[in-house]
N, C-alpha and C positions, 0 to 999 in steps of 0.2 A: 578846318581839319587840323593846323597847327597846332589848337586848343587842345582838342583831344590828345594829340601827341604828347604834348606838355602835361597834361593832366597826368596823363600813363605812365612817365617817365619822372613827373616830380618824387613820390615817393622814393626814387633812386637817386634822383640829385640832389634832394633836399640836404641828405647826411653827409654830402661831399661838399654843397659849399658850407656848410656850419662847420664844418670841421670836426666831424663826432669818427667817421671811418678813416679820419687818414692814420691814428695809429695802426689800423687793420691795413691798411695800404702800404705804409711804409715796410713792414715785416713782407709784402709779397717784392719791395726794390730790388735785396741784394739778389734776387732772382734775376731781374732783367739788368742788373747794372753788371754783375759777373759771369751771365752767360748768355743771354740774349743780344743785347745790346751788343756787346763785343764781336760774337757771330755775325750779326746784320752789317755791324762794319768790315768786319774782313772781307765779305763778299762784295759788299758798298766798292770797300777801295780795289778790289781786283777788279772788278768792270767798268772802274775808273781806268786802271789801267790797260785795258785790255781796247776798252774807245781810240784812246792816244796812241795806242803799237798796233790799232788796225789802219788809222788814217795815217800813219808814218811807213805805212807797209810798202815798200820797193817794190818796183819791177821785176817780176818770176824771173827765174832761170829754166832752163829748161830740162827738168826733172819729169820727166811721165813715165817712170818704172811702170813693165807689165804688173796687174794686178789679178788676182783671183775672188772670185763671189761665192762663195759656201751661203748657197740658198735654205736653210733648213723647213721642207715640208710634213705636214701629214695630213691635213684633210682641209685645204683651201678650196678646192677644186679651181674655176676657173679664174678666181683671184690670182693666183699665181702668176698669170699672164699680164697682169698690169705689174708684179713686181718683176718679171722679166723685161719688160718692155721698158718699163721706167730706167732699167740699170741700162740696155742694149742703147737706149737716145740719152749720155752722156757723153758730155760737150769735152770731156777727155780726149785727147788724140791720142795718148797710148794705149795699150794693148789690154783688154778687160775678156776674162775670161769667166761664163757662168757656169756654176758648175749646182744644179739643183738636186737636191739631194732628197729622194720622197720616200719617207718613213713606210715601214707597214705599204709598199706598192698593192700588194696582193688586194687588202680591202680597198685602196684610194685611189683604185683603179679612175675616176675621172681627174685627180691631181695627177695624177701620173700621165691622161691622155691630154692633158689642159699644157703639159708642161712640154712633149712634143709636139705638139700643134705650132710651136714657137720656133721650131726648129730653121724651119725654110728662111720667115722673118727675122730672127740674129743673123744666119749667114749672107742674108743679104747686105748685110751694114760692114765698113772696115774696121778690119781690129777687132771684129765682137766674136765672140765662140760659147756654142750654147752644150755644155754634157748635161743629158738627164742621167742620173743613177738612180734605177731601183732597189731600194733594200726591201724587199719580198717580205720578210719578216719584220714586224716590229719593234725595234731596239730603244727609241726612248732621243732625247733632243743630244746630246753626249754623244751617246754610239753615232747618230747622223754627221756630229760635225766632223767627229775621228775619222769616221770613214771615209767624207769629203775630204780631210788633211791630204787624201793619199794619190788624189785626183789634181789636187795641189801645183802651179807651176811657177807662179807670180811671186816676188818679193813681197808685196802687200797682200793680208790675207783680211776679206773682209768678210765678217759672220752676220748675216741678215736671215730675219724672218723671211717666210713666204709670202705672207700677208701685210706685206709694210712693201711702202711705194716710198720714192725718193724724188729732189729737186735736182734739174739735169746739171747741174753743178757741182752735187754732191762727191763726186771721186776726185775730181778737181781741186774740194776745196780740204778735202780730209787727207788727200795725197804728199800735198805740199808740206806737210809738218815732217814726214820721214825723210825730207831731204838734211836735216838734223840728224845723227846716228846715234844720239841721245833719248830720241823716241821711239817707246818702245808699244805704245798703243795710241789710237785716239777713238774716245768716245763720241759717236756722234748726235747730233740734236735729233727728237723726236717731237712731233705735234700732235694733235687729235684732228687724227679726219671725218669723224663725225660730230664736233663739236657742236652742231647745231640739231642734234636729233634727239637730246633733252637736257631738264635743266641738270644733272646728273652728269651727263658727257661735258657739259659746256664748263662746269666744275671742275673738271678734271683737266679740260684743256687751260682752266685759269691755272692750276698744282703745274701744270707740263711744264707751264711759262716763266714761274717760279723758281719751284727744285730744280729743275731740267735747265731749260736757259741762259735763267737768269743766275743762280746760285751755282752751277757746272763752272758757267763762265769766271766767276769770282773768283772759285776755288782753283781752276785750271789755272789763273797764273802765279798762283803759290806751289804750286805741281803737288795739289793735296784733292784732287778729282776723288769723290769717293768710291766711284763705280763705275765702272765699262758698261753698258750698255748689252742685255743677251739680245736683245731683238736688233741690233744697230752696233756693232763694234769693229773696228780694225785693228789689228794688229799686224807685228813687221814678224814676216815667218822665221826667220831665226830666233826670236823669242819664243814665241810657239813651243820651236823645237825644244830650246833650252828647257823651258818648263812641261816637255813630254805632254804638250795638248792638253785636252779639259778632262776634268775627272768626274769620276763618278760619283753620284751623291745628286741632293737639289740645291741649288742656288746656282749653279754654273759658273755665273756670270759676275757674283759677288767675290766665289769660289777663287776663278784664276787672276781677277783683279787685284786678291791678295796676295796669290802666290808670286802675280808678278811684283808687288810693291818687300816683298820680303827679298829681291837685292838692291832698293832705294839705297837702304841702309849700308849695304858691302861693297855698294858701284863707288861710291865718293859723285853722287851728284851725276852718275852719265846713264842714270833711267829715269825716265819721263812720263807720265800718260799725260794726254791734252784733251779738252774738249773743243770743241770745233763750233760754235750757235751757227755756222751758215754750212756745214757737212748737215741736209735736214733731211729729215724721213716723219714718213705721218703713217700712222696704227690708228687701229680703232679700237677704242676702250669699251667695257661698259655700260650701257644707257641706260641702268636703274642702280637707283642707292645699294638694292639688295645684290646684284654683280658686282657693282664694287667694293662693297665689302667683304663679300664672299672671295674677291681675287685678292684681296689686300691680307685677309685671315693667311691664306696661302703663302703671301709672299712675306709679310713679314713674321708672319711663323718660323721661315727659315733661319733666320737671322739666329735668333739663339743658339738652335744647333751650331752655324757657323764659328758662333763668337765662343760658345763654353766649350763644346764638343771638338771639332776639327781643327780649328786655327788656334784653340788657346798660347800655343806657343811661340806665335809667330808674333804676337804682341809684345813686341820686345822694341824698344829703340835702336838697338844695334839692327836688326834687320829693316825696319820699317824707315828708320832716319825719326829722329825729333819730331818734326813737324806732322807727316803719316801717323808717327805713333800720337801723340798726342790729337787730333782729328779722327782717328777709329775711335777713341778712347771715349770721346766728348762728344762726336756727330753720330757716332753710330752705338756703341756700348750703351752711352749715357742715354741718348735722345731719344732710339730706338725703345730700347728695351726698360731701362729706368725710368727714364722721366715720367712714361703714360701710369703707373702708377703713385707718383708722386702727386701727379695732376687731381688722378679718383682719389688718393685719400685725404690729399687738403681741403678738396672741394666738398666732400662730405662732412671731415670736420669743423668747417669754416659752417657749413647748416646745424650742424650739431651743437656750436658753441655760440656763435653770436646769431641776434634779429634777424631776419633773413631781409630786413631792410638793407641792414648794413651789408648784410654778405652779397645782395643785388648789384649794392653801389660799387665793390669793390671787381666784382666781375664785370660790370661795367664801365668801369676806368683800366681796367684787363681787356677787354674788347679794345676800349679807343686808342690805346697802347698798339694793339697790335696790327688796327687795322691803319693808323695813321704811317706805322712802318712800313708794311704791307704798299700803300697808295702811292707813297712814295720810290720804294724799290720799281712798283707797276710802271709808273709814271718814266723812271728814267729808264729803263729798257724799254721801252713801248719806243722813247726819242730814237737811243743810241743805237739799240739791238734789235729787235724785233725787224722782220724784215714781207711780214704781212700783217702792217699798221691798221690797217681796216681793220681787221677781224678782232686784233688787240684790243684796239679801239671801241668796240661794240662789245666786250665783256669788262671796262671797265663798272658798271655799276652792279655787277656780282662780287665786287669787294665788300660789298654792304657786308653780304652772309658771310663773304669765305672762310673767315676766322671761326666759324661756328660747326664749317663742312670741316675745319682744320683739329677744333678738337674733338668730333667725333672719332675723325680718325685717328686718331692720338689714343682712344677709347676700344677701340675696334682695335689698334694695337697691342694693347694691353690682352684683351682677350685671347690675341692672336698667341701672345706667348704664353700664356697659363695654358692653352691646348697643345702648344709642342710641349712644357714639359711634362703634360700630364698622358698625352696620347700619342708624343714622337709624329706631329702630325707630319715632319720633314720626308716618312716614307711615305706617308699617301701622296705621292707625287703625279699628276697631268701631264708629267714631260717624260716617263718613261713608264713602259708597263709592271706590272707587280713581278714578274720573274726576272727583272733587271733589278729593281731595285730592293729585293731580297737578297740577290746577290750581292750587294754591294757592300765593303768593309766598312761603313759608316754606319753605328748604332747609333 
């Protein structure tokens, strides 16, 4: 079988060890030596240090501020009751208040009956308090959490899905960061709870473990976090207030992420967001290529609105601080939106101008590049962080592909924004219905 392998693969190696493609290879370095490269260690040494300031972590005090849970539903039906029940059996001794909020009640009449049903069981527990609110008409994921604000009583306000279930430590461990007045959010960790129900989800749970975990954490202790969390976030209510709640438009979650990082810049150092890898919540993604691409078109669709459209101004160093601005600039401007056509038209021109021998070889010392970085990031969060080593463990040999599941999406990005600027796909939004989001002052 090795034969074969080798047979298949010599035409690709043969031009790499004679040394015919490395001037073709060299032209792709200063690519990973001035922006890859550099990336992977900034995250590198932040979950370096964030290992050492978790095993140097002292003995609590005793901070257990009342908290509030803005549930946002619209048609979980009896899901809902595992993420009620998940929040109501946290190991929290303070005061947790749920407050679910079911969109459209009139049609989701079984979310809305799944969600009293809960009633009896929260009040039976101390400390826990269960409000359903129905909003009769449907106003869209925005209007649901505004109108939660107002039901509002806890210091901490946390915005979760309906459909996302949590680990009974989660309030515990997401809490303790606001006992700093410096923190002004914390994004919490997300996992795939269907990871095992195709190769598709188990994909996505390798990206979760990545982006999410691994690289959250990185960036969190440079306080360069790029996103809150819509399905999983907390914030301290007096910021909230100050930035007058979530607004209207899509991206929400991208949306007041930046509004809050535009006073990094005027605070002098005393705002924060943090990522948490052990605050965990687990969602279910997609089980076919074709869902997720179709929800990725969606989400990173929005992004350019975001970045050309609404926040152009807000890209400023004075507001964002140095470091924020240069990280929207590079992780998300750059990554998001530029780079995936940078990728299609080298990678065409590279067929178009040299052997496709050579252009093989060079994409594949591009693969081994990336997955060798790749196995090694896996590898030491799977030690340090990762805190369901089993299941870690059992998709390490989807690193083979991943690099490959990594540039379609890269690809699928690219597409994503040539639709929003060609067809505004930021209003055809799933999180609000079409008489909200006509209304809305974002064109």
């Amino acid at each position: 079988m090795y034969e074969y392998i080798l047979l298949l693969l010599s035409p690709i190696i043969e031009p790499i060890i004679s040394g015919d493609t490395w001037p073709l290879i060299m032209r792709f370095m200063p690519f990973i030596i001035f922006y890859e490269l550099p990336y992977t260690l900034l995250i590198y040494a932040g979950v370096m240090k964030y290992i050492w300031e978790r095993k140097r972590e002292g003995q609590r005090r005793d901070y257990f501020p009342p908290v509030s849970c803005i549930i946002t539903c619209y048609s979980e039906g009896r899901e809902v009751q595992g993420t009620i029940r998940s929040l109501t059996e946290q190991i929290y001794p303070g005061k947790i208040e749920l407050i679910a909020m079911i969109d459209g009640a009139s049609r989701n009449r079984d979310t809305y009956e799944a969600a009293l049903d809960m009633k009896d069981y929260v009040r039976g527990i101390e400390n826990r308090r269960l409000e359903v609110v129905p909003k009769w008409q449907r106003g869209g994921r925005v209007s649901n959490i505004n109108t939660g604000l107002n039901y509002v009583t806890g210091e901490i306000v946390f915005v979760l899905d309906g459909d996302t279930s949590f680990d009974n430590n989660m309030v515990e461990r997401a809490v303790r960061h606001f006992e700093d007045p410096s923190v002004a959010a914390v994004s919490g960790c997300l996992r795939v709870r269907n990871a095992d129900s195709s190769l598709a989800a188990s994909l996505q749970a390798v990206e979760y473990f990545i982006s999410i975990q691994t690289a959250k954490t990185g960036l969190s202790e440079f306080n360069i976090v790029n996103n809150v969390s819509g399905a999983f976030g907390i914030f301290r209510r007096s910021v909230v207030e100050l930035v007058r709640g979530w607004d209207a438009g899509t991206a929400e979650d991208l949306d007041m992420t930046l509004r809050i990082k535009q006073y990094f810049g005027r605070s002098n150092g005393k705002f924060r967001i943090i990522f948490d890898p052990e605050a965990m919540g687990h969602t279910d993604v997609p089980d076919t290529f074709l869902g997720y691409f179709k929800q990725r078109i969606r989400w990173d669709g929005d992004l350019p609105f975001i970045y050309f459209k609404k926040h152009w101004r807000a890209f400023r160093p004075r507001l964002l601080g140095w470091p924020n601005f240069i990280m929207s600039v590079l992780n998300g401007l750059y990554s998001q939106i530029v780079l995936p056509f940078i990728i299609l038209t080298y990678t065409l021109w590279l067929f178009w101008e040299y052997p496709i021998g050579y252009v093989l070889s060079l994409l594949f010392t591009v693969y081994i590049f990336y997955f060798i970085m790749l196995t090694v990031m896996y590898i030491t969060s799977l030690v340090f962080i990762s805190e369901r080593k089993r299941d870690d463990l059992s998709r390490i040999p989807l690193l083979a592909i991943f690099p490959l599941f990594i540039f379609s999406s890269r690809i699928n990005s690219l597409i994503a924004t040539i639709y929003e600027f060609i067809f505004k796909s930021h209003k055809d939004s799933s999180m609000a219905p079409w008489w909200v989001t006509r209304k809305s002052k974002f064109d």
